[in-house]
C-alpha positions in Angstrom: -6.9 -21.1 27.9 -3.3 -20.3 28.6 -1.0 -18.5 25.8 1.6 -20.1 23.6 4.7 -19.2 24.6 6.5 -16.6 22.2 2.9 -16.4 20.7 2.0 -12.9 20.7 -0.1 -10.1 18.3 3.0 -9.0 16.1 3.7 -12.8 15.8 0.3 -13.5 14.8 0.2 -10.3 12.4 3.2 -11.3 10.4 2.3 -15.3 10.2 -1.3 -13.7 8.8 0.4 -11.4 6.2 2.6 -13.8 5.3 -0.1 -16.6 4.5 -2.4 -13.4 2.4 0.7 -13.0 0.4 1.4 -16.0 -0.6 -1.9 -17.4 -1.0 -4.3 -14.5 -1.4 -6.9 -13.1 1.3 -9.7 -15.8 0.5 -6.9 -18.2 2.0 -7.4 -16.3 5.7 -9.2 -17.9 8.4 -8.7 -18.5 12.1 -8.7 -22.2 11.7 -6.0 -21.8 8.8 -3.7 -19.4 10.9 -3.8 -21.4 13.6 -2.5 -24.2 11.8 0.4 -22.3 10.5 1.2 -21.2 13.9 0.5 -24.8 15.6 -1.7 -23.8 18.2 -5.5 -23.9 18.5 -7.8 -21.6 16.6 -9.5 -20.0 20.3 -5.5 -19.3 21.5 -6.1 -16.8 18.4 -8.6 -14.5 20.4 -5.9 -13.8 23.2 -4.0 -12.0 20.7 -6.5 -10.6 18.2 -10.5 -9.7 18.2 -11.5 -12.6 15.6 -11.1 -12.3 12.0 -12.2 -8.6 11.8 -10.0 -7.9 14.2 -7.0 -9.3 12.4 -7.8 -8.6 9.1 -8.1 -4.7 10.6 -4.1 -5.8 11.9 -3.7 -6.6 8.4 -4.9 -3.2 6.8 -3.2 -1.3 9.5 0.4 -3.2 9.2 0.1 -2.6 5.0 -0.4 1.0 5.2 2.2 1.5 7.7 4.6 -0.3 5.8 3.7 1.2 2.7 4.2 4.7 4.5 7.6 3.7 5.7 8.9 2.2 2.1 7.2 5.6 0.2 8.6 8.3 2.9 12.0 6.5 2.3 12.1 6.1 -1.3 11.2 10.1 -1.8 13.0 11.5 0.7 14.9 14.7 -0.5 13.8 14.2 -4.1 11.1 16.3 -5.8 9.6 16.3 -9.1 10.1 14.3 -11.7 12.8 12.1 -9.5 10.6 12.1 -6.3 7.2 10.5 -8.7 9.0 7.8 -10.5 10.5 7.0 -6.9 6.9 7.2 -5.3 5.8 5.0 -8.4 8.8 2.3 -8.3 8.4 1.8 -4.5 4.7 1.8 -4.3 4.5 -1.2 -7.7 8.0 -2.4 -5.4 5.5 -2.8 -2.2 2.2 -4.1 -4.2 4.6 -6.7 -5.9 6.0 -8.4 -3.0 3.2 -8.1 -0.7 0.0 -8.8 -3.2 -2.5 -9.9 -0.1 -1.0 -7.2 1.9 -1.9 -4.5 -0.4 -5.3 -5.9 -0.6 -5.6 -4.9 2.8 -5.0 -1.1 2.4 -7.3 -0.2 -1.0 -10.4 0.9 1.3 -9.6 3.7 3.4 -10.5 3.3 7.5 -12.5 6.8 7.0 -15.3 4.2 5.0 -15.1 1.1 7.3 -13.7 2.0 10.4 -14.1 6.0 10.7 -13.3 5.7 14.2 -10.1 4.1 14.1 -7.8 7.2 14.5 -4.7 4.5 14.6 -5.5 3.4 10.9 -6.2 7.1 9.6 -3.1 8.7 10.6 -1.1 5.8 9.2 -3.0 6.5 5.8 -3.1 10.3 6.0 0.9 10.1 6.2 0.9 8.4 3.0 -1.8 10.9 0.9 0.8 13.6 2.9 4.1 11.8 1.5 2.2 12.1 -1.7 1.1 15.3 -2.1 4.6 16.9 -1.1 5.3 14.9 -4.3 3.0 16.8 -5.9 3.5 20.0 -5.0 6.8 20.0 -6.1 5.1 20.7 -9.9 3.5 23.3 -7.9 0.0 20.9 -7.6 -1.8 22.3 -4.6 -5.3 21.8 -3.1 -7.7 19.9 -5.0 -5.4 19.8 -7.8 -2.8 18.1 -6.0 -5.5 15.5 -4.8 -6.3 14.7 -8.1 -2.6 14.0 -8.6 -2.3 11.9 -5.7 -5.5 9.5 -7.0 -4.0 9.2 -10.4 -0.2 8.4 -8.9 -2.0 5.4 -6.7 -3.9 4.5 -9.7 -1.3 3.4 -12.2 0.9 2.0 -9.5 -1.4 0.0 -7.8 -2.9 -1.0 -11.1 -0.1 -2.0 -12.4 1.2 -3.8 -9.6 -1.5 -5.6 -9.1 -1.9 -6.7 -12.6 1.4 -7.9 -12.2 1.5 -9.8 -8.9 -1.4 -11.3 -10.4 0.5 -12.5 -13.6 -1.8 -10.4 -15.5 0.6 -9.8 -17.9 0.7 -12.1 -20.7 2.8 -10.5 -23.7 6.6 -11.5 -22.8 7.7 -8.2 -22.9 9.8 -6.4 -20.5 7.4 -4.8 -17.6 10.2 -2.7 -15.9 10.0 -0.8 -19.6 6.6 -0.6 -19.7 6.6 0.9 -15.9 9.3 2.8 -16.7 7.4 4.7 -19.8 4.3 4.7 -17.8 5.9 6.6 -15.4 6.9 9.1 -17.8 4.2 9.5 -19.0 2.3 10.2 -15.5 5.7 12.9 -15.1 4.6 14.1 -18.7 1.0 14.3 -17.9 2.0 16.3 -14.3 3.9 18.7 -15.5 1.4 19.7 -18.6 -1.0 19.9 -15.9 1.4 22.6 -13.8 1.6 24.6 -17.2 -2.0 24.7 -17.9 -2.8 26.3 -14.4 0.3 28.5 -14.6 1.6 27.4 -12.1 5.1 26.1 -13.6 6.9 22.5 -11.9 9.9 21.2 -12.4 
C-alpha cells in the first residue's frame, strides 16, 4: 500500500496525542486515528508498529516534552524558586496534555527495559529533578525520596484537575500555590533534620 502524501510518523504522533488529550487514552485505536487523519487504518503500519508501537510514540513524545518544559522552567533557579517552578510547569504540562501525561506514569525500565531511547528521555527528567533537590542539599536516596514526592503532588494534583476533580469553587492556583509551600516547607525541614542546611 502506497503512503499518504505529507503522512509521516511525527504527523501521525501528534494527530494521536492530540486525540488522547482531548478525548482520553480509551479513545485510541488505529481505526479511530485513521479516521482523523483520513486515510486507511493499514496506511497506519508504514508509519508506526501497531498500537503498541504508537502508544510507545506516545509515552516517548510526553516524557520528552515534559523534560523540555521542566529543564526550561528551572533553569538557573534553585531552592525554593527552582521547586515551585518544577511544580507549576509539571501541573502546567499535566493540565494541558491530560492523555499525554497518561502516557509517561510507568517508567520504560518496567515495560520496555530495553528501550534506551525512552530511558534517557526519563532519566533527564529524575536528573532535572534531583538538581532541584540538591539545592536544599538532598543527596542520594534522600534526594530520590524528594523527587517521588515533588511528582506526587504535581501529578496528583494535575490530574485531579484535568479531570475536573475538583468540585468546591475555590481558587485551585491558591490551593497549588500553598501546596507548594508546603512541599518547600516540608524540604527544607527535611535538609535541617539531616544537617545538612538548604536554602
Amino acid at each position: 500500500m502506497s503512503r499518504r502524501a505529507g503522512l509521516d510518523k511525527p504527523t501521525v504522533v501528534a494527530a494521536a496525542a492530540a486525540l488522547v488529550n482531548r478525548e482520553g487514552v480509551a479513545a485510541l485505536s488505529l481505526k479511530r486515528l485513521a479516521e482523523e487523519l483520513g486515510v486507511q487504518t493499514p496506511s497506519l503500519y508504514n508509519h508506526v508498529a501497531g498500537l503498541p508501537g504508537l502508544e510507545r510514540e506516545l509515552a516517548l513524545l510526553g516524557v520528552q516534552r515534559l523534560g523540555d518544559v521542566l529543564t526550561a522552567a528551572v533553569i538557573g533557579k534553585s531552592g525554593a524558586v527552582a521547586v515551585a517552578a518544577l511544580l507549576d510547569a509539571y501541573r502546567s504540562f499535566v493540565t494541558a496534555n491530560p492523555g499525554l501525561a497518561a502516557y509517561t506514569v510507568r517508567p520504560a525500565a518496567i515495560d520496555a527495559p530495553d528501550d534506551v531511547e525512552r530511558i534517557q528521555a526519563e532519566t533527564r527528567i529524575v536528573h532535572v529533578a534531583v538538581a532541584v533537590v540538591a539545592s536544599f542539599g538532598l543527596t542520594g536516596d534522600d534526594a530520590i525520596h524528594a523527587v517521588r514526592a515533588l511528582r506526587s503532588v504535581a501529578h496528583g494534583f494535575a490530574t485531579l484537575e484535568a479531570a475536573s476533580g475538583f468540585g468546591i469553587p475555590l481558587d485551585l492556583d491558591e490551593s497549588f500555590r500553598r501546596l507548594a509551600t508546603m512541599v518547600i516547607t516540608g524540604l527544607t525541614q527535611q535538609a535541617v533534620d539531616q544537617g545538612v542546611g538548604g536554602e
